[in-house]
BAKOL-989050 format. One line per 2 residues: number of its first residue (from 1); their letters; for each residue x, y, z of C-alpha. Coordinates in steps of 0.05 Angstrom, whole numbers, padded with zeros to 5 digits, m for minus. Each point is the difference from the previous one (the first is absolute). Layout:
REM residues N
NUM	a	X/Y/Z; ...
//
This chain:
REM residues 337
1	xx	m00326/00020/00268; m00057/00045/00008
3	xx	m00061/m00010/00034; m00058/00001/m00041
5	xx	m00037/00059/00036; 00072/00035/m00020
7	xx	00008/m00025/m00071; m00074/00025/m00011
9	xx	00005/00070/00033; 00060/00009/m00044
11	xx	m00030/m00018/m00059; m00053/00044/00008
13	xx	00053/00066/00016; 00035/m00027/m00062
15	xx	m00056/00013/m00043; m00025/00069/00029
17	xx	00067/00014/m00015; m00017/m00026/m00080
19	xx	m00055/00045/00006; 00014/00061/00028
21	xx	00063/00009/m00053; m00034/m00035/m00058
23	xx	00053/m00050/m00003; m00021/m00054/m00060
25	xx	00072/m00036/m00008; 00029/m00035/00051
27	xx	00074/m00035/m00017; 00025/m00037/00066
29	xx	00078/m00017/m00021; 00020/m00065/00061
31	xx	00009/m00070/00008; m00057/m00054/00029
33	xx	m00033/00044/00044; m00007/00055/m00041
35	xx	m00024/m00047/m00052; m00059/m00017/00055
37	xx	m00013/00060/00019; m00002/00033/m00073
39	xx	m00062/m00068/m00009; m00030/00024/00059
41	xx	m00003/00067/m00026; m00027/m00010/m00070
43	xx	m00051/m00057/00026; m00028/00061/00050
45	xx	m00009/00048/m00056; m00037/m00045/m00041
47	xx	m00044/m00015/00057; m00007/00076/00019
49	xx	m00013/00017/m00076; 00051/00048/00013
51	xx	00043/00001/m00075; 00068/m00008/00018
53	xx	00062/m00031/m00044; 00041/m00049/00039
55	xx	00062/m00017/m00028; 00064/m00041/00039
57	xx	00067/00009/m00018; 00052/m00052/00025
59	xx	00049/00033/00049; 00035/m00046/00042
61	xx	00082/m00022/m00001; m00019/m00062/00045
63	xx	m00036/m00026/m00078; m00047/m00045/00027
65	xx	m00060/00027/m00035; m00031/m00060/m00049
67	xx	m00023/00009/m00060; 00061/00053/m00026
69	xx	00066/m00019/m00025; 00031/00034/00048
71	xx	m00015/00069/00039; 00029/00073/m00005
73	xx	00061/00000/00048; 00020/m00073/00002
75	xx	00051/00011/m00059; 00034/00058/00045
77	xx	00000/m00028/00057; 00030/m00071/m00018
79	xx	00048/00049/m00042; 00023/00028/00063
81	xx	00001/m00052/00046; 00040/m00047/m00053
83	xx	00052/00054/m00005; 00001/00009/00071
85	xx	00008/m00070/00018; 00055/m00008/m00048
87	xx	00037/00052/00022; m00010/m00011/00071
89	xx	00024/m00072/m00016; 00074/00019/m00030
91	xx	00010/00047/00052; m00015/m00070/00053
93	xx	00032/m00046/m00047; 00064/00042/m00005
95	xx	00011/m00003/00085; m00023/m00069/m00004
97	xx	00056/m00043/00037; m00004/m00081/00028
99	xx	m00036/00012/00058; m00059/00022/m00051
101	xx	m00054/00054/00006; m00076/00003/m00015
103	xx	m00038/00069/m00023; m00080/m00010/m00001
105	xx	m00030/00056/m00039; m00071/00018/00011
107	xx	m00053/00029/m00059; m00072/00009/00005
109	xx	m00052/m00055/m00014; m00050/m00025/00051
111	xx	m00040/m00058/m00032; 00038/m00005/m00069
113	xx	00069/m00006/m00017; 00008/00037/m00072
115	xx	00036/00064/00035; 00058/m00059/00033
117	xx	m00002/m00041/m00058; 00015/00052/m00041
119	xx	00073/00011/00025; 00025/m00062/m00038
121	xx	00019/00047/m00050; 00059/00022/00036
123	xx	00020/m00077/m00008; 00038/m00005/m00071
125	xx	00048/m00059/00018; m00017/m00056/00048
127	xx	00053/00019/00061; m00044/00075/m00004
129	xx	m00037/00029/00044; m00059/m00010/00029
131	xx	00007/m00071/00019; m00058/m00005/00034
133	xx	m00066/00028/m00008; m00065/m00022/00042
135	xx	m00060/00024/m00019; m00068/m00005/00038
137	xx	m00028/m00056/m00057; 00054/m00051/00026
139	xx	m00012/m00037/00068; 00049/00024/00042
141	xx	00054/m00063/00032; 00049/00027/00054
143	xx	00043/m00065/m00010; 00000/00011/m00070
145	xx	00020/00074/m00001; 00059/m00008/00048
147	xx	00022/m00062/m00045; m00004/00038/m00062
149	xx	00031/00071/00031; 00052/m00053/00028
151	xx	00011/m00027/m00065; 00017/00074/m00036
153	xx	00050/00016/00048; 00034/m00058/m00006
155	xx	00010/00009/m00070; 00003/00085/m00008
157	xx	00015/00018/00072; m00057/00036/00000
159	xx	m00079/00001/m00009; m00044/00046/m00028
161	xx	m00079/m00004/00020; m00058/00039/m00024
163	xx	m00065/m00007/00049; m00067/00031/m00022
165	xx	m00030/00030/00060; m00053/m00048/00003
167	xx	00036/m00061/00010; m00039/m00053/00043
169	xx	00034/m00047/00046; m00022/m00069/00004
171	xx	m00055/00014/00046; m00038/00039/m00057
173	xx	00016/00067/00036; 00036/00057/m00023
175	xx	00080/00010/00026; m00008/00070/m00007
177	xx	m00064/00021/00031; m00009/00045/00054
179	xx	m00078/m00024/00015; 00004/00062/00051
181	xx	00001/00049/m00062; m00055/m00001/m00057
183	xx	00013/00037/m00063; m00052/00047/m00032
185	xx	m00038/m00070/m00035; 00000/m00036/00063
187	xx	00058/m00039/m00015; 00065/m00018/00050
189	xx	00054/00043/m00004; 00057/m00025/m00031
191	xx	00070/00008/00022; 00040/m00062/00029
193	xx	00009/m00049/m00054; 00074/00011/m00015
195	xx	00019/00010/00076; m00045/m00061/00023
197	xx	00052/m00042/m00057; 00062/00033/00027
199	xx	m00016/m00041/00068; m00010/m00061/m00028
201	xx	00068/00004/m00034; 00041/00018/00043
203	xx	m00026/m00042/00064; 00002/m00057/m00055
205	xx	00066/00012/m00040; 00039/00054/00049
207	xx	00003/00040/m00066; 00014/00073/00000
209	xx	m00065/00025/m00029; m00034/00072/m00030
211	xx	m00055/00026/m00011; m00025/00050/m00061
213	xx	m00069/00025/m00002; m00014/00028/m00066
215	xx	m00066/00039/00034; m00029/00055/m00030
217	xx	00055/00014/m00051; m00014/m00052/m00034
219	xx	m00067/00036/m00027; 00019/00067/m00003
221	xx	00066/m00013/m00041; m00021/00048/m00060
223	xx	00081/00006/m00016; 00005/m00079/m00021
225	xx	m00075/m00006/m00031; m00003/m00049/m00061
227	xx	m00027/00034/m00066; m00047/m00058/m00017
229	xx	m00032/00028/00067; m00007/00059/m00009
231	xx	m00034/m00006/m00069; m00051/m00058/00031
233	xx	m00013/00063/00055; m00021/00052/m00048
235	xx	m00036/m00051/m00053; m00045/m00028/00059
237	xx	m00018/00074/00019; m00013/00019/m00068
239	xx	m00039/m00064/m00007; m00042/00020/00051
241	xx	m00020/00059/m00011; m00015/m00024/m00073
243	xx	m00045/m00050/00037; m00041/00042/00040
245	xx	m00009/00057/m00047; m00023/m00055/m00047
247	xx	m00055/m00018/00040; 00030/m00071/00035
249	xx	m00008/m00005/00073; 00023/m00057/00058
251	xx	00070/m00022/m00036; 00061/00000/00015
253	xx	00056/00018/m00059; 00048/m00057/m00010
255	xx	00061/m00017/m00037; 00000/m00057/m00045
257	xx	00062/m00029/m00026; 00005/m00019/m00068
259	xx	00063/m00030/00001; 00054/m00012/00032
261	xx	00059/00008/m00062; m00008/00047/m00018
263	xx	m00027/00033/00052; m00066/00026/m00018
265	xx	m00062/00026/00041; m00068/00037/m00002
267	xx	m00044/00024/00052; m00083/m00036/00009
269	xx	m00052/00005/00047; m00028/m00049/00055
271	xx	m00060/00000/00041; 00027/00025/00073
273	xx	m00047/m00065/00030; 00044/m00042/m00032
275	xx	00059/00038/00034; m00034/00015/00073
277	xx	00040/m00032/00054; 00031/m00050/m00047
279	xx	00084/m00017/00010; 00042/m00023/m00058
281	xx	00062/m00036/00026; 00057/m00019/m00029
283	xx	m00011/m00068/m00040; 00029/m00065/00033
285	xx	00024/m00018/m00063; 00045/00065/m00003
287	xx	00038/m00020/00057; 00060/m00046/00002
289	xx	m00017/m00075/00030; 00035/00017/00060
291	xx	m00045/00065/00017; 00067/00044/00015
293	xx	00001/00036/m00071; m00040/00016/m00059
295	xx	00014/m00026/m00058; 00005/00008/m00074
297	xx	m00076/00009/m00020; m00005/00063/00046
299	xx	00065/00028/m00019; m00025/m00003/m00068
301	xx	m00074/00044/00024; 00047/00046/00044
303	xx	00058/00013/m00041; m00035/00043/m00057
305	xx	m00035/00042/00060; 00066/00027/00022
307	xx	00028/00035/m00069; 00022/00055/m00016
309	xx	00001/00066/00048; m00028/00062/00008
311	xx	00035/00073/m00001; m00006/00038/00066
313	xx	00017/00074/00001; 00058/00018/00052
315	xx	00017/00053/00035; 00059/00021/00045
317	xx	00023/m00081/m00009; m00067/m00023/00024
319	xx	m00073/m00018/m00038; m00047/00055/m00014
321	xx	m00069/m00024/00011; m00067/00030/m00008
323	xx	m00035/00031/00061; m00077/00004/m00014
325	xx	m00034/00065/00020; m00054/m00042/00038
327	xx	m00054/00053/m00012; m00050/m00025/00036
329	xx	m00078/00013/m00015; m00041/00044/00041
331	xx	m00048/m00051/00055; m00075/00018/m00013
333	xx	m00017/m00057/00051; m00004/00018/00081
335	xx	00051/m00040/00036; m00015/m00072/00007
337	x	m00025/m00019/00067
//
């Protein structure tokens, strides 16, 4: 985090920058702490009496923004993900022989599970994979994992496991974390869940076990993105702009859903203080007793988010995607110091 001498001198370049280009709309597109910083912003033009339209727009596949149904991305990526676990689990399954094997797959997610929990779509008959999916909301048990990764190969021969990145062990602390690397926010980086599992498997079971990290494809997948999506995407953009040019400032668009079948939706605004720093998890309720899968009441949110699919232009076998211009605006500022 920044220190407050920092945060302040920043602030302050931010808005000579406002100035000096006359810029009255400002649309900040991100998850939590773009949602704080777009409060921060709009509570700093009030109190400069500078007029300025502050509008959030909810960007983030890890969905754990409250207040929205769901955000821009999450559909795509649990699209994705879903279809690569289930592929990735025939092609395990079909080698699968009585000695047994274990593949851990790892997706984003550092505090909430909705990006892991969302690959229980792949799972149409019990015996599918995933068979296991921990999310950060569920206490992690060594004892109990082993057991219950024990258990699957005993009965398929092999076991698939999704791990969000965030996992915690049961010492509160991350598996993943490299506490010698700090993201942009301050944050841990993530990057040893999956192989911090693999251990404990095989120095518990002797199991031949693999690895998958789904990484950055899983977000920049355009070729697999979920038409639901893609309409949310554009609506909340439109939404906002609507907003600001309207005269409404400090809120952040959201999705509402107004039912589930059929699945209907609309986009509303909500006051970015409400938002600011605030983490919606995945509800205890919407996880099976055991804590190793989801269970009917979130299949029945995620399901709808997934449909249908959108057309991407190819070219020589291969997607044809847009490359911006990036004109960039002539600096009227001197360098900042």
């Amino acid at each position: 985090k920044k220190k407050p001498e920092k945060a302040a001198a920043d602030m302050n370049r931010l808005f000579e920058v406002f100035q000096a280009h006359n810029i009255r709309y400002f649309f900040y597109a991100g998850g939590n702490d773009s949602r704080d910083t777009s409060h921060k912003i709009h509570e700093e033009a009030i109190k400069r009496g500078y007029e300025l339209r502050v509008i959030g727009i909810p960007k983030t596949i890890d969905n754990d923004l409250p207040h929205t149904d769901q955000c821009p991305g999450y559909g795509s990526v649990i699209k994705y993900n879903a279809t690569t676990v289930m592929e990735v689990g025939i092609d395990v399954g079909s080698m699968a022989t009585d000695d047994g094997s274990c593949c851990i797959i790892e997706v984003m997610g550092r505090s909430a599970g909705w990006i892991a929990a969302g690959t229980v779509l792949a799972k149409r008959a019990p015996e599918d994979p995933p068979h296991v999916i921990l999310l950060p909301e569920i206490q992690f048990n060594t004892e109990r994992f082993i057991a219950k990764v024990k258990e699957t190969i005993a009965a398929y021969r092999y076991c698939i496991v999704v791990v969000g990145e965030g996992l915690k062990d049961e010492k509160g602390e991350e598996l993943g974390a490299d506490k010698e690397k700090l993201d942009a926010f301050g944050h841990p980086v993530l990057s040893g869940a999956a192989e911090a599992l693999k251990k404990l498997v095989e120095d518990n079971l002797k199991t031949k076990t693999r690895t998958v990290k789904l990484g950055y494809a899983q977000r920049a997948a355009a070729h697999l993105s979920s038409k639901v999506d893609n309409d949310q995407a554009y609506a909340c953009g439109q939404a906002a702009v609507r907003a600001a040019v309207e005269g409404q400032s400090g809120f952040m668009v959201k999705i509402v859903r107004v039912s589930s079948n059929p699945y209907k939706w609309e986009t509303g605004l909500q006051p970015l203080a409400d938002i600011a720093n605030v983490e919606h998890m995945v509800p205890r309720d919407w996880i099976s007793e055991d804590g190793f899968l989801p269970n009917e009441k979130f299949v029945e949110y995620a399901r709808p988010l997934i449909e249908g699919e959108v057309k991407v232009p190819m070219e020589g076998g291969l997607p044809k995607y847009v490359t911006l211009a990036k004109n960039r605006v002539d600096k009227v500022l001197p360098p900042l110091a």
